[in-house]
C-alpha positions as CSV (number, residue, x, y, z in Angstrom):
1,X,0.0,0.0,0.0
2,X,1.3,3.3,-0.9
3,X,1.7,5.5,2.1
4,X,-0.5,8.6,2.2
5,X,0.5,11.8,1.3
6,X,1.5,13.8,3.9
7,X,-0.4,17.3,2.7
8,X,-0.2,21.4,3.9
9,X,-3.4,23.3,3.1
10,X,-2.4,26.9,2.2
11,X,-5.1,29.6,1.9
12,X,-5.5,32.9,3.6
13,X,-9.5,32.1,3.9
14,X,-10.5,30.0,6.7
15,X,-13.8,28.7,4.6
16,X,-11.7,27.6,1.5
17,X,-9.1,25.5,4.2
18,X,-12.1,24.4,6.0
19,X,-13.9,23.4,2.5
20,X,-10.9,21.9,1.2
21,X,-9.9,19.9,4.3
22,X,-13.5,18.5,4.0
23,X,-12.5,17.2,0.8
24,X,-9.2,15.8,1.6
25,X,-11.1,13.6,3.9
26,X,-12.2,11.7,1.7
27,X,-9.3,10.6,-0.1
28,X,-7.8,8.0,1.4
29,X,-4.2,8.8,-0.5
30,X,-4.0,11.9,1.6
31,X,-3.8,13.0,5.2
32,X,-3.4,16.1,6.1
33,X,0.0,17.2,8.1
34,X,-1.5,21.3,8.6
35,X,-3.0,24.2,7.4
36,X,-1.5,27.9,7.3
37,X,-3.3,31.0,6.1
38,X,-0.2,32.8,4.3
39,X,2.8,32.2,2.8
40,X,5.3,32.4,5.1
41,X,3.6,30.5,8.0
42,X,3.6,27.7,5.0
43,X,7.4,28.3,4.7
44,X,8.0,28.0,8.1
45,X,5.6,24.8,8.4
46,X,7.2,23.4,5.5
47,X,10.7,23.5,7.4
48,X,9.1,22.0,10.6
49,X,6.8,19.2,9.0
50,X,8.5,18.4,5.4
51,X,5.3,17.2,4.0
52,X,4.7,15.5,0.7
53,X,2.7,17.9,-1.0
54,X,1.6,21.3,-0.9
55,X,-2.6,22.5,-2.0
56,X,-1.2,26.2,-2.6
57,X,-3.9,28.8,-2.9
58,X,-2.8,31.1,-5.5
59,X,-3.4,34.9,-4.3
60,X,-2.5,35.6,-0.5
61,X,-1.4,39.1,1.2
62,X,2.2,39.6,1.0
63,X,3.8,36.3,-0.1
64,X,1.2,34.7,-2.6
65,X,1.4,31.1,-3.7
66,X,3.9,31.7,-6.9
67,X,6.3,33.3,-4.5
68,X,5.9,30.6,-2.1
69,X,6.9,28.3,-5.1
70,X,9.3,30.1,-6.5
71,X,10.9,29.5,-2.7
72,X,10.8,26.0,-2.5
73,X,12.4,26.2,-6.3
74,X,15.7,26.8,-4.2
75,X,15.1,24.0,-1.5
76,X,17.0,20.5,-2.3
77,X,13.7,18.6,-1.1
78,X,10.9,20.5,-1.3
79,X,7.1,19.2,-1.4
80,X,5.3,18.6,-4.5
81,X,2.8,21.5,-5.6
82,X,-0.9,21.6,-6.5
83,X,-2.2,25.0,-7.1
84,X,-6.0,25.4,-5.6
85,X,-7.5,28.8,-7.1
86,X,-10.7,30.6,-8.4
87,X,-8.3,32.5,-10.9
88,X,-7.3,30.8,-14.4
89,X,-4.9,33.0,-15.4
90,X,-1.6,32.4,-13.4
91,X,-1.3,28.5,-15.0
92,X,1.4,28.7,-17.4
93,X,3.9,30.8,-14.0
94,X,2.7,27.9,-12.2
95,X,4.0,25.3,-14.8
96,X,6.8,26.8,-15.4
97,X,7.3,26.7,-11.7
98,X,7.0,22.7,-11.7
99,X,3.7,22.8,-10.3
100,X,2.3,18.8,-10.7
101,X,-1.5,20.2,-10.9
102,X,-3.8,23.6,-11.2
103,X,-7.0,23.3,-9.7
104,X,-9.6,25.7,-9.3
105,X,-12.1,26.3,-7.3
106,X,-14.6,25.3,-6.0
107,X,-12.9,21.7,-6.0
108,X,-14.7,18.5,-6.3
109,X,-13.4,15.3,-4.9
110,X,-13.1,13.7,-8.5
111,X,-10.9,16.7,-9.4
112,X,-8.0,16.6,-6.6
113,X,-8.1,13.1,-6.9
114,X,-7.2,13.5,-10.7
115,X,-4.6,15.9,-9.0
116,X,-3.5,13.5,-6.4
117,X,-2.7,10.7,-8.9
118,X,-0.6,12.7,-11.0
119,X,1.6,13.5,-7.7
120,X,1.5,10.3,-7.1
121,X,2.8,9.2,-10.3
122,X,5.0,11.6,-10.7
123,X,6.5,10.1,-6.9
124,X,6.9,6.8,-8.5
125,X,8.7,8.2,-11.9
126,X,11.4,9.4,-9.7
127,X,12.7,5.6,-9.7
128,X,12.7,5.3,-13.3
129,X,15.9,4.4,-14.8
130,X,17.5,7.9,-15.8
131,X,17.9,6.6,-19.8
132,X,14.3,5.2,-20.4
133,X,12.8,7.1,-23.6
134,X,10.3,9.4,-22.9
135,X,6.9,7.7,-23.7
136,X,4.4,10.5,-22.8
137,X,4.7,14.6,-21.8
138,X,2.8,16.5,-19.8
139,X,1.7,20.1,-20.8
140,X,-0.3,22.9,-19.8
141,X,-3.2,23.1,-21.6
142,X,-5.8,26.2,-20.3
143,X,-6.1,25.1,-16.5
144,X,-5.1,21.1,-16.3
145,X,-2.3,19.3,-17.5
146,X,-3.0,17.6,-20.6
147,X,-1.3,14.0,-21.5
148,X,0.4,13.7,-24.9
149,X,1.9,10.3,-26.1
150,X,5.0,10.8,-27.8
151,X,3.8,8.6,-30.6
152,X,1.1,11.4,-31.2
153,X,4.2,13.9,-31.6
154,X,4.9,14.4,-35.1
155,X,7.3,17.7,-35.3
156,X,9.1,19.2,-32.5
157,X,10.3,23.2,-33.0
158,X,12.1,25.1,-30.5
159,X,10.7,28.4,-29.4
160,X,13.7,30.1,-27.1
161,X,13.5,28.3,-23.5
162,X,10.6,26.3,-25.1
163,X,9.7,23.0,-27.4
164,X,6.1,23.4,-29.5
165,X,4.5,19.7,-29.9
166,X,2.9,19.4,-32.8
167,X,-0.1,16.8,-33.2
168,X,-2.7,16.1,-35.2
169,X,-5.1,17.7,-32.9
170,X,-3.3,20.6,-32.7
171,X,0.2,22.0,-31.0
172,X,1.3,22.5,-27.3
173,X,4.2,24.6,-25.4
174,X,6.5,22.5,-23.0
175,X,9.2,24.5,-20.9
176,X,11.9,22.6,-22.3
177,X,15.3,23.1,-24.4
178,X,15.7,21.3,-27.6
179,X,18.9,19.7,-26.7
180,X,17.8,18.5,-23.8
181,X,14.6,16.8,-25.3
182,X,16.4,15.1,-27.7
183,X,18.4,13.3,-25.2
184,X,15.3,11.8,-24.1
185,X,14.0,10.7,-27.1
186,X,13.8,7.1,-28.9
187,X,16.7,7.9,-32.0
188,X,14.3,4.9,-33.5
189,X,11.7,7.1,-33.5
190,X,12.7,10.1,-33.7
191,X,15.7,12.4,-35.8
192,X,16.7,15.8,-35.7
193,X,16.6,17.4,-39.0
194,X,18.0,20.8,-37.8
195,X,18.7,23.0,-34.6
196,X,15.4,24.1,-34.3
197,X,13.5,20.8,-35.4
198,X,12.9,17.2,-34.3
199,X,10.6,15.0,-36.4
200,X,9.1,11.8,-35.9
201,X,10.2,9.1,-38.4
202,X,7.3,8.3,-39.4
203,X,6.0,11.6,-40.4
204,X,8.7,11.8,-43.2
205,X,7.6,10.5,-46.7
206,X,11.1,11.6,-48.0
207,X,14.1,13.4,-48.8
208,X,14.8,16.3,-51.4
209,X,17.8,17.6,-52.8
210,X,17.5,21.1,-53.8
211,X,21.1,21.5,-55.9
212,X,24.3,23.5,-53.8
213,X,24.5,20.7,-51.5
214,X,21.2,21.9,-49.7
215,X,18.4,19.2,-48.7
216,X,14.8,18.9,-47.8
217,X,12.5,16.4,-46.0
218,X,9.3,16.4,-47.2
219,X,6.6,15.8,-44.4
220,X,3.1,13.5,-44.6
221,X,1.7,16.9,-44.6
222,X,3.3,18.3,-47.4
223,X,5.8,20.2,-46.1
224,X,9.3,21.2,-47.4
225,X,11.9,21.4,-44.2
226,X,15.5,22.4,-44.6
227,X,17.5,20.0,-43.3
228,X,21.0,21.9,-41.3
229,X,24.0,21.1,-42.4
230,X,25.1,19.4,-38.8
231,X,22.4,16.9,-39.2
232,X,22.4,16.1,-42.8
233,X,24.8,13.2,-42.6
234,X,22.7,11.5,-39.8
235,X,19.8,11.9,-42.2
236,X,20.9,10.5,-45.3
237,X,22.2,7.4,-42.9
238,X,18.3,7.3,-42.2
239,X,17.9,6.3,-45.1
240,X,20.5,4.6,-46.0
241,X,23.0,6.9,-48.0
């Protein structure tokens, strides 16, 4: 049996903690460790209780729940977060802050338990070996976290400190570097063509040579993509030249 998750409430209105711990009771993967109504009693209960996961509220006096996050961001073991807030707008700072979940409110047990199992999974991912290939992503999508297989992924482009996932039902922003995606990804599945592009091997119907020593793949979807000249010779071994 998996022990239960060891939570902090953290909201500055005594009916959203009481509401919420209401909630918690009846999920039987949780128990709750405290509560604090601002951010830094939940620092300084964090310090004295290390609990397994924090449900942050979002807007607090003073120290508000990104700040909070952005403190534990410099801790070496620091709880895992779930955002719990009436506002939708703040989800891609919490993302980008590592957050596992965003909920808003008013919460419904089905919803933090959605929460809850993705913190749980995420607990039980830490003991995957380090060189597994990536199989699925996570990404913020609106207020949730939306699953992505990576055999949905056709076309990877990187957008600064990001990585756009494109899919046949549309494309999503990770926080991500290219580089550092590509070291997680099945070479038998995927190739980069170029700094700025990964593609799936599948998704290429072929290769075009467009004279001066410059070539193309061509796409399912009809697209022409310059392949860099760093990558060109990993390419042609693709397929076999």
């Amino acid at each position: 049996m998996t022990e239960p998750l060891r939570t902090l409430i953290v909201d500055d209105e005594p009916l959203a903690v009481e509401r919420l711990q209401i909630v918690c009771a009846g999920l039987e993967n949780l128990s709750i460790a405290g509560t604090a109504n601002d951010g830094a009693a939940a620092l300084r209960l964090i310090d004295a209780l290390s609990p397994d996961l924090l449900l942050l509220d979002m807007t607090m006096p003073e120290l508000d729940g990104l700040s909070v996050a952005r403190a534990l961001a410099r801790k070496d073991k620091a709880p895992a977060i779930v955002f719990v807030t009436a506002h939708d707008n703040f989800a891609v700072e919490a993302f980008d802050l590592d957050a596992v979940d965003y909920v808003l409110k008013p919460v419904s047990p089905d919803r933090l338990d959605r929460a809850i199992q993705r913190v749980l999974a995420r607990r039980s991912g830490k003991a995957v070996e380090a060189d597994e290939w990536l199989r699925e992503f996570w990404v913020p999508h609106r207020s949730e976290l939306l699953r992505i297989a990576a055999s949905d992924v056709k076309q990877i482009d990187a957008e600064r400190d990001y990585v756009r996932l494109h899919t046949d039902n549309g494309s999503f922003l990770l926080l991500q570097t290219i580089a550092g995606l590509e070291e997680r990804l099945d070479p038998e599945q995927f190739i980069r063509i170029h700094r700025s592009t990964i593609l799936r091997r599948n998704h290429i119907k072929g290769l075009r040579h467009e004279g001066l020593g410059v070539w193309c793949v061509e796409t399912e979807d009809g697209d022409a993509l310059r392949i860099g000249r760093t990558y060109l010779s990993n390419v042609k071994k693709m397929a076999g030249r």
